[in-house]
Backbone as a ProteinNet text record, in pm:
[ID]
protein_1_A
[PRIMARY]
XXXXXXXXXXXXXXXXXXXXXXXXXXXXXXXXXXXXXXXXXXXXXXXXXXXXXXXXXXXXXXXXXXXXXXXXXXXXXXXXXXXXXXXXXXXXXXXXXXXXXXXXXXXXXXXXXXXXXXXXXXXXXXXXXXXXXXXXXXXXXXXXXXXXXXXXXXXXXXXX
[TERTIARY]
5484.9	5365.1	5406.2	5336.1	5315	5349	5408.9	5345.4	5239	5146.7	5026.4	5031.1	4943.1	4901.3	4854.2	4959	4908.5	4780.7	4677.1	4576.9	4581.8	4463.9	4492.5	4443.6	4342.1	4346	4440.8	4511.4	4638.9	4714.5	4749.8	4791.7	4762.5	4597.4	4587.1	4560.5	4577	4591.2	4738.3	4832.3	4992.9	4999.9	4936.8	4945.2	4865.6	4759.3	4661.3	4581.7	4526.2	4415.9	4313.4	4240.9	4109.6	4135	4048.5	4094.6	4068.9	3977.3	3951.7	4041.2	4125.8	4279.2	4324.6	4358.5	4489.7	4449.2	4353.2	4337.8	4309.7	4272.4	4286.5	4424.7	4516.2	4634.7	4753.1	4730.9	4766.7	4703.3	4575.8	4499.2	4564.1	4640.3	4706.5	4546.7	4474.8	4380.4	4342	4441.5	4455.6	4447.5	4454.8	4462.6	4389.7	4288.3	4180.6	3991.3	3972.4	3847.6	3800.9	3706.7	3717.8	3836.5	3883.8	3951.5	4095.8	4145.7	4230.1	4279.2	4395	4506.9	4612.8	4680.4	4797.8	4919.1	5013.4	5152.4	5206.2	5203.4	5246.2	5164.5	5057.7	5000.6	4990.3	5015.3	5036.5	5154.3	5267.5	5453.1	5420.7	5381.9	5323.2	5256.9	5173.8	5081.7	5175.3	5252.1	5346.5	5463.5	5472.9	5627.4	5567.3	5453.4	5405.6	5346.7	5323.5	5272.2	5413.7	5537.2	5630.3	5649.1	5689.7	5784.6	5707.9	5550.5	5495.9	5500.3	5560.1	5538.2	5461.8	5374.1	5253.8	5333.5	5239.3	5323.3	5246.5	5273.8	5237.8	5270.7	5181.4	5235.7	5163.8	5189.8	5123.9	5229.8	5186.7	5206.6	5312.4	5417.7	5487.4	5501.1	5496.9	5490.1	5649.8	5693.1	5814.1	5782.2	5870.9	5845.6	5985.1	6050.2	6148.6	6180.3	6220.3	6260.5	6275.1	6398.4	6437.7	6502.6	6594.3	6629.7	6756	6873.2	6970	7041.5	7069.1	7080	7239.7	7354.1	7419.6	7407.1	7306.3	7239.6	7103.7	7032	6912.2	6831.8	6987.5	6868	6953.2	7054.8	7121.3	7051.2	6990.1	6896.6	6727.6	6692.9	6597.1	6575.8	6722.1	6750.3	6724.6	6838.6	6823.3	6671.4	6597.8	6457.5	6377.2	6406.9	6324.6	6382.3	6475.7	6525.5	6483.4	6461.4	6482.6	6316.7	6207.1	6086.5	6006.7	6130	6080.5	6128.2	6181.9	6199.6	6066.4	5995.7	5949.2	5803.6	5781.2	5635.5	5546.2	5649.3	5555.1	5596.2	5504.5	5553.3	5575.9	5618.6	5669.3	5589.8	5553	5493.3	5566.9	5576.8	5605.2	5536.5	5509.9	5496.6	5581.8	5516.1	5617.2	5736.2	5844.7	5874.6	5877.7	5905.1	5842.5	5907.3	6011.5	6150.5	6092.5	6133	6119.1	6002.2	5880	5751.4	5709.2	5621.3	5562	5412.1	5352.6	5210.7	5250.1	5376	5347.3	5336	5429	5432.1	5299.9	5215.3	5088	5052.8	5030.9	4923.4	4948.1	5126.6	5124.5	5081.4	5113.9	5080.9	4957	4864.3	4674.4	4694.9	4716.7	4688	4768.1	4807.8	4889.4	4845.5	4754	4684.1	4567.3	4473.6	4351.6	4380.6	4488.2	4482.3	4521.5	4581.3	4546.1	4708.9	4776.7	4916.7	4927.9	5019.3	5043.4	5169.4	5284.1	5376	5386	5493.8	5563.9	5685.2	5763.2	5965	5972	6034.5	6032.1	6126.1	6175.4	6298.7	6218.3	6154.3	6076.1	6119.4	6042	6066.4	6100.6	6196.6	6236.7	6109.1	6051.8	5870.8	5796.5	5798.6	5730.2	5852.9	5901.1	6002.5	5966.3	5995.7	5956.1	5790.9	5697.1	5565.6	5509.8	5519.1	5446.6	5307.7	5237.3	5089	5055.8	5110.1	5048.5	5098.5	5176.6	5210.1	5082.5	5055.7	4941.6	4811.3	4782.7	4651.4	4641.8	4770.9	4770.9	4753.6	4817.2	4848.1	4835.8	4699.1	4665.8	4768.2	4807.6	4940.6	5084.9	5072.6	5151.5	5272.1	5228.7	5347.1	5460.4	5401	5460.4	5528.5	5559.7	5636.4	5796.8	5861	5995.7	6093	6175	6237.1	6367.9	6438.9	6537	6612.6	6786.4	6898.6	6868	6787.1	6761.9	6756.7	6809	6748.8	6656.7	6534	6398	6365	6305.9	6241.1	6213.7	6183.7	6157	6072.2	5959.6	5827.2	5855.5	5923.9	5957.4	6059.4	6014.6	6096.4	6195.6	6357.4	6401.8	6549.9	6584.7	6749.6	6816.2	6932.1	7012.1	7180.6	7233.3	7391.4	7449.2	7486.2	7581.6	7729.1
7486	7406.2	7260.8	7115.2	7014.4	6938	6847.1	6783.9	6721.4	6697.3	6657.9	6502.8	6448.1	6357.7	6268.7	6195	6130.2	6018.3	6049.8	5965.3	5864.3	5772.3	5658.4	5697.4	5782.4	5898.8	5947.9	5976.6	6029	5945	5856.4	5713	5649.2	5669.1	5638.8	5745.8	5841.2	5953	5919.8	5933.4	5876.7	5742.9	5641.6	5516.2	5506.3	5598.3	5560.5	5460.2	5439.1	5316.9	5363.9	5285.1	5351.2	5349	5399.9	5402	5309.7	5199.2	5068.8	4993.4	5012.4	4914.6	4928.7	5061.5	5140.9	5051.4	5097.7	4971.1	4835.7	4745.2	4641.5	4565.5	4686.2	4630.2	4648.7	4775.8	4829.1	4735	4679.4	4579.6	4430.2	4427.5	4258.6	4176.1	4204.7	4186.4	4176.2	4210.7	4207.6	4058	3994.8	3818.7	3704.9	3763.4	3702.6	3683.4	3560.2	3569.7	3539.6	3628.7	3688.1	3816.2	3839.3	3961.4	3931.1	3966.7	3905	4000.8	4118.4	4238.4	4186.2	4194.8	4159.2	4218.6	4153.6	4147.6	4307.5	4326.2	4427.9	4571.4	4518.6	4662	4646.2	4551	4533.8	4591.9	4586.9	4648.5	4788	4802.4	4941.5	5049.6	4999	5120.9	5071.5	4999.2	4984.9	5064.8	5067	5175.7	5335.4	5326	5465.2	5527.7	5412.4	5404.4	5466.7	5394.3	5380.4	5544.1	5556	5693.9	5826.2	5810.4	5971.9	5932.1	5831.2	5870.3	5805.1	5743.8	5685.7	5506.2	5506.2	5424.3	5292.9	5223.8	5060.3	5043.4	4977.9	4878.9	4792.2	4716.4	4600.5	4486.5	4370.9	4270.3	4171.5	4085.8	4013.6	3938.6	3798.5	3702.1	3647.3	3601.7	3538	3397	3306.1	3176.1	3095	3056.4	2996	2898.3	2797.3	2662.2	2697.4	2760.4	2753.4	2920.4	2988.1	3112.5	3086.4	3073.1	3071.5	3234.9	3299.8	3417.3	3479.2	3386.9	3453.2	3407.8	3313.4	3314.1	3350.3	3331.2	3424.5	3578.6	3573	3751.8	3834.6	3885.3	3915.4	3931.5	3827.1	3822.8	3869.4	3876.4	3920.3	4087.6	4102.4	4276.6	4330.5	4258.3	4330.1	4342.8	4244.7	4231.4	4320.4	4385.7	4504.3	4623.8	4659.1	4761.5	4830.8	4701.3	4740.9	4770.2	4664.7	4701.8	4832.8	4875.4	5035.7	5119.1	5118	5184.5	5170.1	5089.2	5045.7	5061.8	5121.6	5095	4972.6	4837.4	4698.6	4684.3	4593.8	4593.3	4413.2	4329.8	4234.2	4156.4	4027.5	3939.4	3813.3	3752.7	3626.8	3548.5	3392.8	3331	3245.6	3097.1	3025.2	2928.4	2914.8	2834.4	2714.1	2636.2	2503.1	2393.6	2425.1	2297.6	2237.3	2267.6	2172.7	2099.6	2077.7	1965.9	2057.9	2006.1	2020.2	2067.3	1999.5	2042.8	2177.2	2204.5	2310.7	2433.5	2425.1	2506.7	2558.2	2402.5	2436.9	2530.7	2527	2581.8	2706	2712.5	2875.8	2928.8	2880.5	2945.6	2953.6	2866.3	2913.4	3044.6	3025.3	3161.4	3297.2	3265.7	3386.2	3427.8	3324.8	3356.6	3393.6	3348.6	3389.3	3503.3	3561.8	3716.2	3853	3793.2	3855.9	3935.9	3818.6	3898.2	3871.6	3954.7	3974.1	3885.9	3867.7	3757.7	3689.8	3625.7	3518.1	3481.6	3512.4	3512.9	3323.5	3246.9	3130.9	3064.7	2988.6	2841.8	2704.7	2716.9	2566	2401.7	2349.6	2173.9	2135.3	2028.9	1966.3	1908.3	1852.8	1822.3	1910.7	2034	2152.6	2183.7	2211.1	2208.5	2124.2	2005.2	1883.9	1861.9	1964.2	1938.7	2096.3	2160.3	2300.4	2351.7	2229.2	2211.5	2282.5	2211.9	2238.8	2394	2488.2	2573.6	2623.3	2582	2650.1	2635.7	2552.7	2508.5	2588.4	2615.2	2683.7	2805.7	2875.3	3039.3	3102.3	3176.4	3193.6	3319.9	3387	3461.4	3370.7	3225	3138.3	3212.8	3295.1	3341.2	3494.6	3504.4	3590.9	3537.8	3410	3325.1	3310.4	3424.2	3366.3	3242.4	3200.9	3099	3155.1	3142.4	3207.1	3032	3118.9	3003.1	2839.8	2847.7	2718.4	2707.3	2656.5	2610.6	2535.6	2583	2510.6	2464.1	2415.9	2412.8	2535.4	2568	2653.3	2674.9	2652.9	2738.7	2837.6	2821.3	2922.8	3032	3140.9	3285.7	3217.3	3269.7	3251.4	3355.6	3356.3	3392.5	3343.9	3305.5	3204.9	3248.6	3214.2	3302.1	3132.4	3171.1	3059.9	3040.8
21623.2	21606.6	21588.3	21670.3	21648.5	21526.7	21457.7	21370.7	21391.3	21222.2	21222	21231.1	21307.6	21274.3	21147.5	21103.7	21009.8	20995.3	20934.2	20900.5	20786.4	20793.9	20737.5	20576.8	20555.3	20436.6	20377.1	20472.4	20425.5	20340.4	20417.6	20333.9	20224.7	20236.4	20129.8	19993.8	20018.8	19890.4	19842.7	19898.9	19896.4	19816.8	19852	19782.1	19705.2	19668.4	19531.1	19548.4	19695.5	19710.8	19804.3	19857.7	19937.9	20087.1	20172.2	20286.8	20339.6	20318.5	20366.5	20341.3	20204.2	20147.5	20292	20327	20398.1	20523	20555.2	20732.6	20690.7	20626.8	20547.8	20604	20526.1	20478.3	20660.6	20693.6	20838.7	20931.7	20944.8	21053.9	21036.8	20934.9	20915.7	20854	20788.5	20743.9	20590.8	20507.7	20375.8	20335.4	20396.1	20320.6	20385.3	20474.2	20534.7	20509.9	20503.7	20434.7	20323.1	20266.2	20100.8	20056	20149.1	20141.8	20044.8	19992.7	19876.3	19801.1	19922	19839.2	19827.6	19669.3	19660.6	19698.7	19712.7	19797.1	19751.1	19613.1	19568.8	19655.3	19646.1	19703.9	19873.1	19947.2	20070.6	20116.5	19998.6	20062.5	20015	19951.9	19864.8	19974.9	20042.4	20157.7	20249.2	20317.5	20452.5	20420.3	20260	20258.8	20234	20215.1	20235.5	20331.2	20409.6	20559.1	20653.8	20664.3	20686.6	20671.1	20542.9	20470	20527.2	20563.9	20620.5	20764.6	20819.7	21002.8	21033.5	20963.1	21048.3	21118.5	21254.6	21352	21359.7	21277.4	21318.5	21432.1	21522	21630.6	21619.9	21720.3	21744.1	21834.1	21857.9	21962.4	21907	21919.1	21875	22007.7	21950.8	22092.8	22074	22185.5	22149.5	22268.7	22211.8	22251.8	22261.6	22350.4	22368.5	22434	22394.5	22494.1	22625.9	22605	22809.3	22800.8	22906.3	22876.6	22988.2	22898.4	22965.9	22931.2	23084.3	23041.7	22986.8	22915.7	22885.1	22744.7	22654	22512	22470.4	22593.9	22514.4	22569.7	22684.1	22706.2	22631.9	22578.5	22487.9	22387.5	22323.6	22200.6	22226.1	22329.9	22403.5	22407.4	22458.7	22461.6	22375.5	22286.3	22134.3	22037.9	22069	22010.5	22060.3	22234.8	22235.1	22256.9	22227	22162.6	22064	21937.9	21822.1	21752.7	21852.7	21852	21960	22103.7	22108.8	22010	21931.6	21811.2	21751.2	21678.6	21566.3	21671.9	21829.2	21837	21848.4	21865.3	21851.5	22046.9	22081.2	22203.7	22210.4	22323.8	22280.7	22414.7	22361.4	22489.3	22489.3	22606.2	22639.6	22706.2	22679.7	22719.5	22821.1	22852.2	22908.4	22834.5	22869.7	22828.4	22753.9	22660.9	22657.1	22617.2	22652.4	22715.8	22574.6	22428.8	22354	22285.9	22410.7	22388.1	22294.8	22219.2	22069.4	22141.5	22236.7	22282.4	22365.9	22417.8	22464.9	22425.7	22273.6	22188.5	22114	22084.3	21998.1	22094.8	22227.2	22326	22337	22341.2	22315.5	22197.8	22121.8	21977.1	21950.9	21945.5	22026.9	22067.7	22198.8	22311.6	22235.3	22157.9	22074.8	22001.1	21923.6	21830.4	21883.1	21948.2	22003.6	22076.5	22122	22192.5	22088.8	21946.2	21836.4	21836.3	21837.7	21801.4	21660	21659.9	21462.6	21416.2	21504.8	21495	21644.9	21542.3	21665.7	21653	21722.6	21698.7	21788	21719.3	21796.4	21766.7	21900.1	21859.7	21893.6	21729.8	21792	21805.5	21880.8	21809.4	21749.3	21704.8	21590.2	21519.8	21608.3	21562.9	21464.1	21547.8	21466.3	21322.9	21343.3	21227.8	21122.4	21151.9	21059.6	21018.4	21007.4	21048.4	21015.7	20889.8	20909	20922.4	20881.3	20845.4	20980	21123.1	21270.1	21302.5	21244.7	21263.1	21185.1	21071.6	20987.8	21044.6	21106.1	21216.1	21311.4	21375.2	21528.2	21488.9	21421.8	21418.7	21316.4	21300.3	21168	21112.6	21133.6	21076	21078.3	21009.5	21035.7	20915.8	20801.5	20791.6	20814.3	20918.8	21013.4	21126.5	21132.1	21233	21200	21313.4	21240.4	21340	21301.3	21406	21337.5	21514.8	21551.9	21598.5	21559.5	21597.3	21518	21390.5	21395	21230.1	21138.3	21012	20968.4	20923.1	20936.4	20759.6	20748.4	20615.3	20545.9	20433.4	20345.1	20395.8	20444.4	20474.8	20556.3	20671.7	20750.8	20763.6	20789.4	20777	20922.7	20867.8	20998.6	20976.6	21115.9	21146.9	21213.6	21135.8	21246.2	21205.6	21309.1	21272.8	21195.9	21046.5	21027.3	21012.5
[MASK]
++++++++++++++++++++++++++++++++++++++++++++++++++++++++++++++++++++++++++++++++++++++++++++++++++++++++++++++++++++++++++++++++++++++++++++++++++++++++++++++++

């Protein structure tokens, strides 16, 4: 016999919250609005979410200057590898050689098509400037930047 399908009930009998928390918190929706669940109980239903099987996915945009292919498809590979594992599927945009407007524009269209992150090597502009990251992309802290040391606001990885 099958395993069962895990429900979002399920989840939430496991984490001790309601089932509206559970998709709330699963929809990327916990911190929008009036809506206002704390951090504790947000890692709380994703590790119990996580621990019975149940399968987040969702969209991750990635955004890159240029794509020279013996430094960034390497790092490309590895990013969807590691998200067909994990069930997220991965989108790209165009390029944006650097310019700061081309970046906002992606990051709009990223945001308005309702991705949940964004993996990026941005602008020195944008870098220096988080407010416009906070304007453009309302899951601005789900933005990570890759190869680059940014300010404290931003989640990043970079080999040092």
């Amino acid at each position: 016999m099958g395993k069962r399908k895990v429900r979002l009930q399920d989840v939430a009998e496991r984490a001790g919250v309601s089932v509206s928390t559970v998709s709330l918190v699963l929809n990327d929706k916990a911190v929008q609005g009036n809506v206002r669940i704390s951090d504790q109980t947000i890692h709380k239903v994703r590790r119990v979410a996580l621990s019975m099987g149940y399968l987040l996915r969702g969209t991750v945009g990635l955004m890159m200057p240029w794509i020279w292919p013996s430094v960034e498809m390497p790092l490309i590979d590895g990013i969807t590898q590691v998200f067909k594992k994990a069930h997220y599927n991965l989108g790209m945009g165009v390029t944006t050689g650097r310019k700061l407007e081309m970046e906002l524009e992606e990051l709009r269209g990223m945001d308005n098509k309702g991705f949940d992150s964004v993996i990026m090597q941005p602008s020195y502009e944008l870098l220096e400037d988080p407010d416009l990251l906070r304007e453009n992309f309302r899951n601005w802290k789900r933005v990570i930047v890759v190869n680059q040391f940014p300010h404290v606001a931003f989640n990043y990885v970079a080999v040092d």
